[in-house]
N, C-alpha and C positions, 0 to 999 in steps of 0.2 A: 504494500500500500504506500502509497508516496503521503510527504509529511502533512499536506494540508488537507488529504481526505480522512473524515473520522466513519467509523462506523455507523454512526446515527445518517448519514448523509442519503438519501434517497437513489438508487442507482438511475444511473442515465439513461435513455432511451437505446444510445447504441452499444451499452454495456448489456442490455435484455437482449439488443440483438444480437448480440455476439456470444452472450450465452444460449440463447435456443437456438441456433446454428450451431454451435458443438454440440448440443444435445443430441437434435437432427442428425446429425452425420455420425456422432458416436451408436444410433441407436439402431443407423441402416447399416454400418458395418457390422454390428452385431448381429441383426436379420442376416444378412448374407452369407455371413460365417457359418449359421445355422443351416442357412439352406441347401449351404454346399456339404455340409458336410453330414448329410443324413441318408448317404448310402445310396444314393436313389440311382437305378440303371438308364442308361443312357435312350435307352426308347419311351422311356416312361412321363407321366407327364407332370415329375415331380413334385414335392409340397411346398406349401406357403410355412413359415415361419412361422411358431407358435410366441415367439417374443414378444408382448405387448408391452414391457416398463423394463427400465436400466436404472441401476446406480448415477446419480449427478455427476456430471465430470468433475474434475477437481479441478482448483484456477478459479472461482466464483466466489464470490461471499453469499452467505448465506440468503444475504438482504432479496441479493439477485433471485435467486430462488421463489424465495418467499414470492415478490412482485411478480413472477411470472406465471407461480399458482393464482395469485389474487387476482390477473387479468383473464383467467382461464385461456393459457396457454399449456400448460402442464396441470399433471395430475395425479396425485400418489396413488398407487394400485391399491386396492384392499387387502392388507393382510401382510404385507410386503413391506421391504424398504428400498422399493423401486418406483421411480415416475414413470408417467406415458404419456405420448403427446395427447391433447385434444383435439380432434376433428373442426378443423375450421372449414363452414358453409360459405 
């Protein structure tokens, strides 16, 4: 953290964006990693990912978090100590 930002401070617009774009990208390599790696034969017409929530990257303050659950952009899984995106219409 640099010396003039304190914790109490509200994160910035392009700190949420740049935290739910690592989220985004950590969450599709994670999908992928899965989907490759579940055996499947090469004629077949393989599975979708059963992945829905990941661990938060790390690099973020928590603040960041917090604010992007409150926007309903994220969203803790039931049960879990994993997030998922929300469907934006």
């Amino acid at each position: 953290m640099t010396e003039d930002a304190t914790p109490s401070e509200a994160p910035t617009k392009e700190e949420l964006k740049r935290a739910l774009k690592a989220f985004k990208k950590r969450l599709k390599l994670y999908r992928q990693d899965d989907e490759s790696s579940l055996n499947v034969g090469p004629l077949s017409g393989g599975r979708s990912s059963g992945i829905v929530g990941i661990r938060l990257p790390e690099g973020f303050p928590d603040e960041v978090w917090k604010a992007l659950e409150a926007k309903n952009r994220i969203k803790r899984v039931p049960g879990t100590q994993t997030y998922g995106i929300v469907p934006q219409d």
